[in-house]
C-alpha positions in Angstrom: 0.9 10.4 -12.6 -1.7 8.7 -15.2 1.2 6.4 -16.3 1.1 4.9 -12.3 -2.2 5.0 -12.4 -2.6 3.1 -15.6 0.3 0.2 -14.0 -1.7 0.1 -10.9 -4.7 -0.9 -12.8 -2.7 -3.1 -15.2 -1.1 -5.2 -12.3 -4.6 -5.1 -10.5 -6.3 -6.6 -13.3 -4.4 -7.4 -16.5 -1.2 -9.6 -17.1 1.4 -7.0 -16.0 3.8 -8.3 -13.1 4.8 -5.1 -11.4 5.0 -1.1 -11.6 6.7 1.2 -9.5 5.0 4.0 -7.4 6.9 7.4 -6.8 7.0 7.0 -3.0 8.3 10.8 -2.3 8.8 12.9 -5.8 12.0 15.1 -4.6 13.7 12.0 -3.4 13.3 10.6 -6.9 14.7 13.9 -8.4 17.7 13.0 -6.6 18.2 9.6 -8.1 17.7 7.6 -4.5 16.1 4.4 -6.0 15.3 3.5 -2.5 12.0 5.9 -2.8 10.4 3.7 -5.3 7.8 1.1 -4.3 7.2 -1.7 -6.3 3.3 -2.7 -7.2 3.5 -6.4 -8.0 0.7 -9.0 -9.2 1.6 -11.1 -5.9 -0.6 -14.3 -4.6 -3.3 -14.7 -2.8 -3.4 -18.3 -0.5 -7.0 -18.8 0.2 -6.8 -21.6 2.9 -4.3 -19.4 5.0 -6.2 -16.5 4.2 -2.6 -14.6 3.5 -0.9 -13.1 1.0 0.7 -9.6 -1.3 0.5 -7.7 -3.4 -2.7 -7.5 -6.3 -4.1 -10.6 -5.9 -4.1 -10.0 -1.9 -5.3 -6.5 -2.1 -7.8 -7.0 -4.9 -9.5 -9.0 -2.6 -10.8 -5.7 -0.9 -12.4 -4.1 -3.8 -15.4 -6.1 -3.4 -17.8 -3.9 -1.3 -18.9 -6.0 1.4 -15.0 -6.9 1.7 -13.3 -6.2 5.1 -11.4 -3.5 4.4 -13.2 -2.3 1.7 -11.3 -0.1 -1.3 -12.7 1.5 -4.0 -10.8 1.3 -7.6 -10.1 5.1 -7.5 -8.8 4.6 -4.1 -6.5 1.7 -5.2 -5.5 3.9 -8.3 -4.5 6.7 -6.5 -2.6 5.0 -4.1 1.2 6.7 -5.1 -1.1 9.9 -4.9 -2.0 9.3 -1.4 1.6 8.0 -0.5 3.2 11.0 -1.5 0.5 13.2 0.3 1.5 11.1 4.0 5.1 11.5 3.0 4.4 15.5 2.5 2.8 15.8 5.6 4.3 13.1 8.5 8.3 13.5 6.1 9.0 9.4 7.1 6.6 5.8 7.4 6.4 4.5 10.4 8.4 1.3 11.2 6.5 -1.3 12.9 8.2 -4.2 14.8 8.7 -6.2 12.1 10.2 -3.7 10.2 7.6 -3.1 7.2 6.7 0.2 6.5 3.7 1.9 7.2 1.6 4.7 5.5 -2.0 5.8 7.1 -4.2 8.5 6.5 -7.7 9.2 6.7 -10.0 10.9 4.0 -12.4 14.0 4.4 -15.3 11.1 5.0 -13.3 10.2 8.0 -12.6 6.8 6.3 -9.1 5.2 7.3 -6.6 3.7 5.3 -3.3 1.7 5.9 -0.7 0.7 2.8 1.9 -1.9 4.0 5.5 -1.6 2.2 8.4 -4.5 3.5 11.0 -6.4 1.6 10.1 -9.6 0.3 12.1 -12.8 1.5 13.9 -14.7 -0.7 11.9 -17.8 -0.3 8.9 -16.3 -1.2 10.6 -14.5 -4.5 11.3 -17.9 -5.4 8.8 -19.4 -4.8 5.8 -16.9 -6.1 7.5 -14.2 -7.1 9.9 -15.1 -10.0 12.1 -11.9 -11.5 10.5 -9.3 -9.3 12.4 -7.3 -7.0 12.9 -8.5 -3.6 12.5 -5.1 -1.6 10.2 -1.7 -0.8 7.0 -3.8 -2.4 3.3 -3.0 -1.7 2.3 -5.9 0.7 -1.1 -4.2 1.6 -3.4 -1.6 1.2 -7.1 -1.4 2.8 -9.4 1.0 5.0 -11.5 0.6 7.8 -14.5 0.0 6.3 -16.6 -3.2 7.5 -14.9 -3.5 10.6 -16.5 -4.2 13.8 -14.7 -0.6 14.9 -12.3 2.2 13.3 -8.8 1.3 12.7 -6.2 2.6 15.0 -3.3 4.2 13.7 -0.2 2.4 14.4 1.8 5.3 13.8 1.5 7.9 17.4 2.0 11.2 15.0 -0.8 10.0 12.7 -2.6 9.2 15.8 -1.9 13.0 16.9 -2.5 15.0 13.8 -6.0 13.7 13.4 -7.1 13.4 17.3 -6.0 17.4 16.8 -7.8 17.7 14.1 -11.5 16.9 15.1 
């Protein structure tokens, strides 16, 4: 998984526009394209303080960041994707219908990665000849919060209540 490692990087901080992250490996082996998730370069609006994608998420590598993420973190974000998938088999659907993926580490640090279809409008308006579904929206931990994250997902919730 270097080469996704590499794109995540690339799209983080070079010119490239998007790369795909292997959601769930054996669904790939079985050609279902709907496994993939797309890393794309995204926006970032500062006066809304909203946005996808890179330019959003990059925003959380800085350490005193809400939400704090290191690089490695960001870079092994299929990595950890795949691990949830292994272990909980499905995301979780929130009301809105994006997809969600939580975990927390050995350090007891959580995370959250955010996957939804893009609208049209915003394709069109920011995101030119990308893909308009199953893109990365979000991805940050608990760090710097006034208080742990809650997992949205009850079976995350579960397994690591069980697990203390």
């Amino acid at each position: 998984m270097r080469k996704e490692q590499l794109g995540i990087y690339n799209v983080t901080f070079n010119e490239k526009r998007a790369t795909p992250i292997q959601a769930d490996i054996e669904l790939i082996e079985e050609a279902i394209i709907e496994s993939i998730v797309m890393y794309v370069r995204g926006f970032h609006n500062r006066k809304k303080n909203k946005g996808l994608g890179a330019k959003h998420i990059k925003l959380h590598l800085e350490k005193d960041a809400q939400g704090y993420i290191s690089i490695e973190e960001l870079v092994n974000l299929g990595k950890s994707i795949r691990e949830y998938s292994k272990l909980f088999k499905e995301s979780f659907t929130d009301k809105n219908g994006a997809k969600i993926y939580e975990w927390e580490n050995e350090n007891r640090v959580r995370f959250r990665a955010v996957i939804d279809k893009i609208l049209p409008d915003l394709v069109a308006t920011h995101l030119a000849n990308l893909p308009s579904s199953n893109q990365i929206i979000s991805f940050y931990s608990d760090r710097n919060l006034n208080k742990p994250m809650g997992f949205k997902n009850p079976l995350v919730a579960k397994h690591y209540e069980e697990s203390k």
